[in-house]
N, C-alpha and C positions, 0 to 999 in steps of 0.2 A: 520471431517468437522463440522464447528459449520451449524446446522441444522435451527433454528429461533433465529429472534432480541433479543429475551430472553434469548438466551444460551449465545450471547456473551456479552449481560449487565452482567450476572451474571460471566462469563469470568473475564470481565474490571473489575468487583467491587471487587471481591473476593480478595482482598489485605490483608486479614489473611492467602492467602495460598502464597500469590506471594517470588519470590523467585531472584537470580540475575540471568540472562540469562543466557542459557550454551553459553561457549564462541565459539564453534562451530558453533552454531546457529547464533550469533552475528558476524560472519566474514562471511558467507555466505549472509544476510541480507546487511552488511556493501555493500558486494563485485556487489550486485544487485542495491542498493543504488547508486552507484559510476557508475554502467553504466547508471544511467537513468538521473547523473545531466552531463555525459559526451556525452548524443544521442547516446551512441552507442551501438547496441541492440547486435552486436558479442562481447562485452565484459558478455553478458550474456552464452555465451554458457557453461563455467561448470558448472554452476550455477542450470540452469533447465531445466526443460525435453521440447523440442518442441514439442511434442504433449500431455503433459499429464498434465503439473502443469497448477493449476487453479486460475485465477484471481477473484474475487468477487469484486464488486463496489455497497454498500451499497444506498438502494432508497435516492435521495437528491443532489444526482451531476446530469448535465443533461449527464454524459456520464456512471450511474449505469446500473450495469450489470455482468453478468456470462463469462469470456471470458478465452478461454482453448489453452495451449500451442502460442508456436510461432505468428502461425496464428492471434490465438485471442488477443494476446500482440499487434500484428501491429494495429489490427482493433480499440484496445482502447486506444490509442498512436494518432491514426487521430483523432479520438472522441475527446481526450483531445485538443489535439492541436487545435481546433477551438475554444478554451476559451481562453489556453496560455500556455506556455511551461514551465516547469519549472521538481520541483523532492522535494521528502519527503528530509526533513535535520531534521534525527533522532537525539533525545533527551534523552531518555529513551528507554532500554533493558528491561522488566521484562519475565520472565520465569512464567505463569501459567498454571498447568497440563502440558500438550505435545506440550503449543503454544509458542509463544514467542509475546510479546503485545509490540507492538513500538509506543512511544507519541512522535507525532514531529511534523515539521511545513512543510506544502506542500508549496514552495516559489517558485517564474514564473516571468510572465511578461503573462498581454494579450496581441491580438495582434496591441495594440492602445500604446502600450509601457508600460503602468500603470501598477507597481510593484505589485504584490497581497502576502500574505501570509494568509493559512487556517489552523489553526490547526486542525492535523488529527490522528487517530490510526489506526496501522496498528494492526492483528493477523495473524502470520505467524505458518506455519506447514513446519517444515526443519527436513529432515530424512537423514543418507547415505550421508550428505555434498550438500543436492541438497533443492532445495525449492519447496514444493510442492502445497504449497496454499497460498497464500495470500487474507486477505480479509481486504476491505478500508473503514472505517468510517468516515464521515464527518458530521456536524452540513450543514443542509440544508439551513437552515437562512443566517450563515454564509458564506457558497459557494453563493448563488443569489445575497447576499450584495457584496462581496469580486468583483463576474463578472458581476456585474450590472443589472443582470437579474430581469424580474416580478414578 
Protein backbone atom coordinates (compact mmCIF):
# COMPACT_ATOMS: atom_id res chain seq x y z
CA UNK A 1 0.00 0.00 0.00
CA UNK A 2 1.42 3.26 -1.10
CA UNK A 3 1.05 4.98 2.53
CA UNK A 4 1.43 9.18 1.61
CA UNK A 5 1.22 11.48 -1.80
CA UNK A 6 4.90 11.33 -1.53
CA UNK A 7 5.37 7.50 -1.90
CA UNK A 8 3.46 7.54 -5.01
CA UNK A 9 5.06 10.77 -6.64
CA UNK A 10 8.18 9.21 -6.00
CA UNK A 11 6.37 5.78 -7.32
CA UNK A 12 5.23 7.81 -10.75
CA UNK A 13 8.76 9.53 -11.20
CA UNK A 14 11.08 6.88 -10.57
CA UNK A 15 11.49 6.02 -14.28
CA UNK A 16 15.18 4.89 -13.76
CA UNK A 17 13.77 2.01 -12.19
CA UNK A 18 10.41 1.45 -14.40
CA UNK A 19 10.40 -1.45 -16.17
CA UNK A 20 7.56 -3.13 -18.88
CA UNK A 21 4.59 -4.46 -16.94
CA UNK A 22 4.35 -8.19 -16.10
CA UNK A 23 1.97 -9.30 -18.60
CA UNK A 24 0.03 -10.96 -15.97
CA UNK A 25 -0.54 -7.91 -14.33
CA UNK A 26 -1.54 -6.21 -17.61
CA UNK A 27 -4.45 -8.87 -18.54
CA UNK A 28 -5.82 -8.72 -15.27
CA UNK A 29 -5.99 -4.63 -15.24
CA UNK A 30 -6.99 -5.05 -19.00
CA UNK A 31 -9.82 -7.59 -17.97
CA UNK A 32 -11.21 -4.91 -14.99
CA UNK A 33 -10.85 -2.13 -17.54
CA UNK A 34 -13.13 -3.92 -20.00
CA UNK A 35 -15.91 -4.46 -17.21
CA UNK A 36 -16.13 -0.83 -16.25
CA UNK A 37 -16.35 0.56 -20.21
CA UNK A 38 -18.96 -2.58 -20.49
CA UNK A 39 -21.29 -1.57 -16.86
CA UNK A 40 -20.92 -4.68 -16.04
CA UNK A 41 -19.67 -5.28 -12.46
CA UNK A 42 -20.05 -9.58 -12.84
CA UNK A 43 -17.63 -9.41 -15.45
CA UNK A 44 -15.44 -8.42 -12.47
CA UNK A 45 -15.71 -11.41 -10.41
CA UNK A 46 -12.31 -13.35 -11.25
CA UNK A 47 -10.72 -10.46 -11.07
CA UNK A 48 -11.22 -9.34 -7.41
CA UNK A 49 -11.97 -10.17 -4.15
CA UNK A 50 -15.53 -8.79 -2.90
CA UNK A 51 -14.59 -8.06 0.26
CA UNK A 52 -11.01 -7.26 0.27
CA UNK A 53 -9.52 -5.36 -2.69
CA UNK A 54 -9.25 -1.77 -2.11
CA UNK A 55 -10.14 1.25 -4.10
CA UNK A 56 -8.32 4.51 -3.39
CA UNK A 57 -9.63 7.83 -5.07
CA UNK A 58 -6.97 10.43 -4.54
CA UNK A 59 -8.21 14.10 -2.74
CA UNK A 60 -9.53 16.29 -6.08
CA UNK A 61 -12.36 14.34 -7.70
CA UNK A 62 -15.61 15.09 -5.76
CA UNK A 63 -16.07 11.27 -5.46
CA UNK A 64 -12.09 10.76 -3.55
CA UNK A 65 -11.97 8.16 -1.19
CA UNK A 66 -11.17 4.79 0.44
CA UNK A 67 -13.74 2.18 -0.95
CA UNK A 68 -13.18 -1.75 -0.06
CA UNK A 69 -14.45 -4.70 -1.89
CA UNK A 70 -17.76 -5.14 -3.85
CA UNK A 71 -19.72 -3.18 -1.59
CA UNK A 72 -17.49 -0.20 -1.75
CA UNK A 73 -16.99 -0.55 -5.78
CA UNK A 74 -20.97 -0.11 -5.95
CA UNK A 75 -20.91 2.84 -3.58
CA UNK A 76 -18.20 4.63 -5.81
CA UNK A 77 -19.78 3.68 -9.20
CA UNK A 78 -23.12 5.88 -7.75
CA UNK A 79 -20.52 8.72 -6.60
CA UNK A 80 -19.18 8.61 -10.03
CA UNK A 81 -22.14 8.39 -11.88
CA UNK A 82 -23.55 11.62 -10.70
CA UNK A 83 -20.68 13.53 -12.66
CA UNK A 84 -20.78 10.93 -15.70
CA UNK A 85 -20.27 7.64 -16.81
CA UNK A 86 -17.59 6.54 -18.56
CA UNK A 87 -13.97 4.19 -17.82
CA UNK A 88 -10.00 4.60 -17.85
CA UNK A 89 -8.91 3.73 -21.84
CA UNK A 90 -5.27 2.67 -20.66
CA UNK A 91 -2.36 3.90 -22.57
CA UNK A 92 0.51 2.96 -20.77
CA UNK A 93 1.59 -0.44 -18.72
CA UNK A 94 4.76 0.39 -16.48
CA UNK A 95 5.95 -2.08 -13.88
CA UNK A 96 7.54 -0.09 -10.84
CA UNK A 97 8.74 -2.15 -7.62
CA UNK A 98 5.29 -4.44 -7.02
CA UNK A 99 2.90 -1.90 -8.76
CA UNK A 100 1.95 -1.60 -12.07
CA UNK A 101 1.28 2.46 -13.05
CA UNK A 102 -1.27 2.81 -15.75
CA UNK A 103 -1.40 6.59 -17.84
CA UNK A 104 -4.51 6.77 -19.65
CA UNK A 105 -7.54 8.76 -20.30
CA UNK A 106 -10.76 8.49 -17.92
CA UNK A 107 -13.34 9.22 -21.01
CA UNK A 108 -17.64 9.63 -20.18
CA UNK A 109 -20.06 11.56 -21.02
CA UNK A 110 -22.00 13.89 -18.05
CA UNK A 111 -25.01 13.62 -17.45
CA UNK A 112 -25.93 16.85 -19.87
CA UNK A 113 -24.44 14.53 -22.76
CA UNK A 114 -21.09 16.73 -22.92
CA UNK A 115 -18.04 14.27 -23.72
CA UNK A 116 -15.26 14.82 -21.02
CA UNK A 117 -11.84 13.13 -21.08
CA UNK A 118 -9.31 13.47 -17.84
CA UNK A 119 -6.17 12.22 -18.01
CA UNK A 120 -5.45 10.00 -15.22
CA UNK A 121 -2.96 7.33 -13.43
CA UNK A 122 -3.74 4.55 -12.06
CA UNK A 123 -1.25 2.29 -9.35
CA UNK A 124 -2.26 -1.09 -9.27
CA UNK A 125 -1.15 -4.06 -6.76
CA UNK A 126 -2.17 -7.63 -8.75
CA UNK A 127 -1.08 -10.68 -6.94
CA UNK A 128 -2.34 -14.46 -7.50
CA UNK A 129 -4.17 -13.20 -10.92
CA UNK A 130 -6.48 -11.00 -8.81
CA UNK A 131 -6.21 -7.22 -8.12
CA UNK A 132 -5.89 -6.15 -5.01
CA UNK A 133 -5.63 -2.29 -4.86
CA UNK A 134 -6.06 0.22 -6.92
CA UNK A 135 -5.40 3.71 -6.34
CA UNK A 136 -6.77 6.73 -8.80
CA UNK A 137 -4.91 10.04 -9.42
CA UNK A 138 -6.24 12.85 -11.06
CA UNK A 139 -5.27 16.53 -11.60
CA UNK A 140 -7.94 18.47 -9.48
CA UNK A 141 -8.00 21.38 -11.76
CA UNK A 142 -8.45 19.27 -14.47
CA UNK A 143 -11.57 17.12 -12.96
CA UNK A 144 -13.62 20.87 -11.86
CA UNK A 145 -12.68 22.10 -15.46
CA UNK A 146 -13.50 18.86 -17.46
CA UNK A 147 -17.31 18.73 -14.91
CA UNK A 148 -17.84 22.27 -14.69
CA UNK A 149 -17.46 22.38 -11.17
CA UNK A 150 -16.41 25.68 -8.66
Amino acid sequence: MIEQTSDVWRVLRARDSEQPADPAAVSVLEAVYDAFRRRDPRLLTPWVDAERTVWRIAPGAPWSGTYIGRAGLATLGAAMRTYFTGALEPRTFLRVGDHTVVEGVLVGTRPDGTEIAIPATHVARVAAGRLLELEVWLDAAVVRNALELS
